[in-house]
C-alpha positions as CSV (number, residue, x, y, z in Angstrom):
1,X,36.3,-4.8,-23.1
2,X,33.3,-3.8,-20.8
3,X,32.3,-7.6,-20.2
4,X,35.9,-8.4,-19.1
5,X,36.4,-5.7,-17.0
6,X,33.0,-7.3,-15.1
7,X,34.4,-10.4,-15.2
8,X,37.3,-9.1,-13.7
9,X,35.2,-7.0,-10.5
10,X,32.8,-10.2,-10.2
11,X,36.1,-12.8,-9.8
12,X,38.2,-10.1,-7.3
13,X,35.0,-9.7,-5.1
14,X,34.3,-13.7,-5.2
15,X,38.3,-14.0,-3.8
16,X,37.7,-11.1,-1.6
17,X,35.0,-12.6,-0.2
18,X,36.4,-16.0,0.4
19,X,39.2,-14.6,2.0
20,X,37.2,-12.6,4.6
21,X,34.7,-15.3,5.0
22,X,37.9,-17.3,6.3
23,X,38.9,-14.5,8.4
24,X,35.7,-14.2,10.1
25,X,36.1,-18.4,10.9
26,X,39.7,-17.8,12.3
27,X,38.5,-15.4,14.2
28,X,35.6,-17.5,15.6
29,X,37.9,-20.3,16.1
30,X,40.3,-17.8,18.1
31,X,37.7,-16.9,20.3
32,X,36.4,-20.6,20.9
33,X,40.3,-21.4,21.8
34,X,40.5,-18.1,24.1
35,X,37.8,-19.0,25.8
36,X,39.2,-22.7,26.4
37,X,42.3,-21.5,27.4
38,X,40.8,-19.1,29.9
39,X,38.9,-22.5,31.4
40,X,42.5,-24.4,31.3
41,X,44.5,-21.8,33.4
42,X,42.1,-21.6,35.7
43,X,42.1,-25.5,36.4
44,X,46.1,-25.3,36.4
45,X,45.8,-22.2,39.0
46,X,43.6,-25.1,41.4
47,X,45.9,-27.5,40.8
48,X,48.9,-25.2,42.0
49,X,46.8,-24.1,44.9
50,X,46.4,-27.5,45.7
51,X,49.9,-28.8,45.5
52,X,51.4,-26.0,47.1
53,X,54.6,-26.8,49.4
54,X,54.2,-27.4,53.0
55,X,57.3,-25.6,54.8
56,X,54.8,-23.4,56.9
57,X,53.1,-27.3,58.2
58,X,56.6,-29.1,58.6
59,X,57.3,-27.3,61.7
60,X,54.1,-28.3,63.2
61,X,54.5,-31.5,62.4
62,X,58.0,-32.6,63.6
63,X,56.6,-30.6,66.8
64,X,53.8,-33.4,66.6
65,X,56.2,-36.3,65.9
66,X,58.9,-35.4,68.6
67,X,57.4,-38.6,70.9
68,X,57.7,-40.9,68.2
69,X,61.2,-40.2,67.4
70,X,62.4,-40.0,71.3
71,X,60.9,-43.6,71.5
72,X,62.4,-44.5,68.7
73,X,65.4,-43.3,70.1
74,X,65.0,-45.3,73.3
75,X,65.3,-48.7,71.0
């Protein structure tokens, strides 16, 4: 009975140790992809900046195009 019960404690602390070895690799793995992540939103925040809209130019603009169109206009 002795020798099974061993048996028994070795196989439970080869699972229990497979399953935290796993663990510790998910976690890894989480960190690698938190990490990425952090690299990825900071690329999408430059893009956003980037492509903002332009109502606050548009004024300054049609300001700067007003000859154009009166000539046009003049045709």
């Amino acid at each position: 009975m002795e020798t099974a019960a061993w048996f028994t404690v070795v196989i439970a602390g080869l699972i229990i140790a497979t399953a935290a070895l796993g663990l510790t690799r998910v976690i890894l793995h989480l960190f690698a992809v938190q990490k990425t992540l952090g690299s990825v939103f900071g690329g999408v925040e430059a893009v956003a900046d980037k492509t903002s809209t332009v109502p606050s130019v548009v004024p300054s603009v049609n300001e700067s195009l007003r000859p154009v169109r009166e000539f046009c206009d003049t045709v």
